[in-house]
Short mmCIF file of the C-alpha atoms (twelve columns), coordinates in Angstrom:
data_MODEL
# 
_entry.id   MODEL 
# 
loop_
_atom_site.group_PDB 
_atom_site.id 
_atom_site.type_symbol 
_atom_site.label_atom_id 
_atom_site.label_alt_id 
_atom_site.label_comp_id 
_atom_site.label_asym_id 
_atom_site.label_seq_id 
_atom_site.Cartn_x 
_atom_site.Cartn_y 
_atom_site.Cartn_z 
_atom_site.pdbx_PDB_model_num 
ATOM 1   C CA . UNK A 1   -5.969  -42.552 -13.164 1 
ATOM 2   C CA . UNK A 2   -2.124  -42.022 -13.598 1 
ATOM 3   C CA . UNK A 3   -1.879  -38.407 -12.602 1 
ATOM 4   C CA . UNK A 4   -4.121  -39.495 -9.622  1 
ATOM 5   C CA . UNK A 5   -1.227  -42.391 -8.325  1 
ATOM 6   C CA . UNK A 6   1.119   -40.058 -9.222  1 
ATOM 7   C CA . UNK A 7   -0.511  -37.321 -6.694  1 
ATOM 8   C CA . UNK A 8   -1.319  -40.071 -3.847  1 
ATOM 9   C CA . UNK A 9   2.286   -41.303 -4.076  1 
ATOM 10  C CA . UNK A 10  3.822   -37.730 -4.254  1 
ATOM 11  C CA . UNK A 11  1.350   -37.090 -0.809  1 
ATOM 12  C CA . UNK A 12  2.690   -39.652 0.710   1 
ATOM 13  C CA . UNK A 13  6.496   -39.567 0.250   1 
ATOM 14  C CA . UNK A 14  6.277   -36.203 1.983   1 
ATOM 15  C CA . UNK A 15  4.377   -37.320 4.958   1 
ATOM 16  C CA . UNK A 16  7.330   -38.235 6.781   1 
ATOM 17  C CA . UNK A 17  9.253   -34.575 6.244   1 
ATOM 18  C CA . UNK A 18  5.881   -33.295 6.985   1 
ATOM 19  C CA . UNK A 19  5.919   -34.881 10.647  1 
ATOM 20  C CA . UNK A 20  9.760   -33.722 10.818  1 
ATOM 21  C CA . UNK A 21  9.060   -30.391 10.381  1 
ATOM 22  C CA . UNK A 22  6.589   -29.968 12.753  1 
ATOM 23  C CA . UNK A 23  8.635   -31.286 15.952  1 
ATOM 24  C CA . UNK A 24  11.102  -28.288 15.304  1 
ATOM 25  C CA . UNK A 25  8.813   -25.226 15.152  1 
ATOM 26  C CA . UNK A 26  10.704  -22.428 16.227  1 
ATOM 27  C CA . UNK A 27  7.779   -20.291 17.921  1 
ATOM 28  C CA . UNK A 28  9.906   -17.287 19.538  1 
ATOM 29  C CA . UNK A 29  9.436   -15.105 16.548  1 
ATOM 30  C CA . UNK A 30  5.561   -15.603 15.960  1 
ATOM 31  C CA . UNK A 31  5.183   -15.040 20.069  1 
ATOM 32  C CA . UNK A 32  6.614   -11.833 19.629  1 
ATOM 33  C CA . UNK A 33  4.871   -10.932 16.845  1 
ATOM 34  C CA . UNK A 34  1.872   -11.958 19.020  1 
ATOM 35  C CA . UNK A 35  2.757   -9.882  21.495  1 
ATOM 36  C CA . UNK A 36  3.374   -6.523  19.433  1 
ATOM 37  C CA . UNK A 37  0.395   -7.382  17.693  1 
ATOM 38  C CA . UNK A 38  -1.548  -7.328  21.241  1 
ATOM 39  C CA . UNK A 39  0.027   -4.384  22.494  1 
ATOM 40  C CA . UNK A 40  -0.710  -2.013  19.557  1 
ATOM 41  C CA . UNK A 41  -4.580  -3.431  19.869  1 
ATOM 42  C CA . UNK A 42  -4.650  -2.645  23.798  1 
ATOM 43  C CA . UNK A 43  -3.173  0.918   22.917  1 
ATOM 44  C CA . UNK A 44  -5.648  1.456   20.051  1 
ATOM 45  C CA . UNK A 45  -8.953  0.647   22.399  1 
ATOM 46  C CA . UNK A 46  -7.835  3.110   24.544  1 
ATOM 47  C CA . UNK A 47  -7.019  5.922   22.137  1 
ATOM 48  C CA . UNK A 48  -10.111 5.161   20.689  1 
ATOM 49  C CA . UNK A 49  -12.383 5.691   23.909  1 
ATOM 50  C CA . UNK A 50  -10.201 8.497   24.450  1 
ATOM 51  C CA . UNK A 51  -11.162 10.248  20.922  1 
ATOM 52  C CA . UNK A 52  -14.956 9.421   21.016  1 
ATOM 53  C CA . UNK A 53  -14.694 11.190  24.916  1 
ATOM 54  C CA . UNK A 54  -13.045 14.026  23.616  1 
ATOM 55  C CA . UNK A 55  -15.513 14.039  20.276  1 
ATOM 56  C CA . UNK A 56  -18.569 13.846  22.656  1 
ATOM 57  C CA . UNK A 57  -17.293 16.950  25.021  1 
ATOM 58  C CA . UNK A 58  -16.386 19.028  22.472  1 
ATOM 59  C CA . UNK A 59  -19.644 18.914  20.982  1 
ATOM 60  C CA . UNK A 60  -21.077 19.475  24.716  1 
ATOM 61  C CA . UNK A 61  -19.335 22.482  24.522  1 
ATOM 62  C CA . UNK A 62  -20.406 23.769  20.575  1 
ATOM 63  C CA . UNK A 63  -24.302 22.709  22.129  1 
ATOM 64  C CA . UNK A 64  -24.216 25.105  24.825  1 
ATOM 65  C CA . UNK A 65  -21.980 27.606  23.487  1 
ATOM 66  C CA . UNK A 66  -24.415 28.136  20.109  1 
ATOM 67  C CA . UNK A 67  -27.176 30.101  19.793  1 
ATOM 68  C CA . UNK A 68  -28.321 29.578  16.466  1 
ATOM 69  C CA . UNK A 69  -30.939 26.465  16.643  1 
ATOM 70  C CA . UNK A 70  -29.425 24.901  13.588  1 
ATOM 71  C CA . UNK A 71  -25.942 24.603  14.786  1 
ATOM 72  C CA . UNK A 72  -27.704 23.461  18.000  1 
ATOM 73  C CA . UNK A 73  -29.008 20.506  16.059  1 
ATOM 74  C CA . UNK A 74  -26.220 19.308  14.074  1 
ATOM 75  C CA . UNK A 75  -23.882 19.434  17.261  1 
ATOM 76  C CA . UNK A 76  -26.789 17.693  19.497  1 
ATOM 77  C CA . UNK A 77  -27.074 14.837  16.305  1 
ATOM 78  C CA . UNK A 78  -22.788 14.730  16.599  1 
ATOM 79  C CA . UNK A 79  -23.228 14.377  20.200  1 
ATOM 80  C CA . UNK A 80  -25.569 11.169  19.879  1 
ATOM 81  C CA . UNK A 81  -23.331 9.858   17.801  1 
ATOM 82  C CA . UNK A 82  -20.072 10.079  20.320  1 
ATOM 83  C CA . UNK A 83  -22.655 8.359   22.415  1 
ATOM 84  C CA . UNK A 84  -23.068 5.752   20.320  1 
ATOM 85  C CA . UNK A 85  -19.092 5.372   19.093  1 
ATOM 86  C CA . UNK A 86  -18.092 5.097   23.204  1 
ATOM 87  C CA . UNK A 87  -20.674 2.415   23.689  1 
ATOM 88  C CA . UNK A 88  -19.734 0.474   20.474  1 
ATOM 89  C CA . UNK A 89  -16.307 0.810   21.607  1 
ATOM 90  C CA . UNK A 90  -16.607 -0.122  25.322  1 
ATOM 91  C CA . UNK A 91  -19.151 -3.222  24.164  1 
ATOM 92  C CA . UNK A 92  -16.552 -4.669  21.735  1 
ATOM 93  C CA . UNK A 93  -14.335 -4.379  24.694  1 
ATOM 94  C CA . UNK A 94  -16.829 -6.045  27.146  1 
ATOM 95  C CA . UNK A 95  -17.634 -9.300  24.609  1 
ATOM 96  C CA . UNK A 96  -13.778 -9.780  24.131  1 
ATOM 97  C CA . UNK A 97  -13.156 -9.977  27.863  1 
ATOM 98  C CA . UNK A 98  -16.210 -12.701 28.042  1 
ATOM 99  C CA . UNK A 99  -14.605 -14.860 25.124  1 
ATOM 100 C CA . UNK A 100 -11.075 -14.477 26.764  1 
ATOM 101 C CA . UNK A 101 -12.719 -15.943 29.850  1 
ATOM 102 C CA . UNK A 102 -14.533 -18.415 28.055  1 
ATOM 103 C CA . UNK A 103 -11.528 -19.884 26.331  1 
ATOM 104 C CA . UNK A 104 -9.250  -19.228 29.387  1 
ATOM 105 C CA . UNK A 105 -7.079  -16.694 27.726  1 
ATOM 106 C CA . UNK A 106 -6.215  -14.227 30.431  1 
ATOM 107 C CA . UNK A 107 -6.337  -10.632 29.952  1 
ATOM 108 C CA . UNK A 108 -2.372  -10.162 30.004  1 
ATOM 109 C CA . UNK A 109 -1.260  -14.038 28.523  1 
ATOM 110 C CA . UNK A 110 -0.651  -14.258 25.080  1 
ATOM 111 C CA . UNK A 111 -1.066  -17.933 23.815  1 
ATOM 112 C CA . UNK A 112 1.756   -19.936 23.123  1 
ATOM 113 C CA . UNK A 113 1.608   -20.857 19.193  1 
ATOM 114 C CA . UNK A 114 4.103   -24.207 20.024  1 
ATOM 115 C CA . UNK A 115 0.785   -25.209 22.259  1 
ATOM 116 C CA . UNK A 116 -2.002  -24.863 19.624  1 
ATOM 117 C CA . UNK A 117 -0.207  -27.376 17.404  1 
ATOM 118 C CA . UNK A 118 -1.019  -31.092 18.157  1 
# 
């Protein structure tokens, strides 16, 4: 029963440095790393669409340019999936859009961390 006063008090002589520290929040350097952090993800969609394009057409081109069935197959089954990777890809794409509508985040804002505390 001791070490639990001892806790409770301890809790509650920092409550007041608690509240202190959150009315100075300095949020310039976790925006930016916000930011950066949304840029690189914007970049990395679009390289990745980009690769499963390429993936898909250059397996086009080892479909039609082979002759022998079995090479045939394995480039038609690659083909399928860079089908597959460019809808995954473009559908991840789609649902974030709907939840950054949904929670009013627009496509180029970056949320404010200073307004998500209370």
């Amino acid at each position: 029963m001791k070490k639990f006063a001892k806790i409770v008090a301890g809790s509650l002589s920092a409550l007041p440095f608690m509240a202190l520290a959150q009315t100075q929040v300095d949020t310039s350097y976790l925006r930016s790393l916000i930011t950066g952090a949304k840029n690189l993800l914007d970049q990395l969609v679009i390289f990745l669409v980009a690769l499963a394009v390429v993936w898909f057409i250059w397996n086009v081109v080892r479909y039609v340019m082979s002759s022998d069935e079995e090479k045939k197959g394995a480039a038609k089954s690659q083909m399928i999936w860079g089908i597959i990777a460019i809808a995954v890809i473009v559908s991840i794409w789609g649902i974030v859009g709907i939840l950054q509508n949904l929670f009013g985040v627009g496509s180029g804002a970056v949320v404010d961390p200073a307004n998500l505390l209370p």
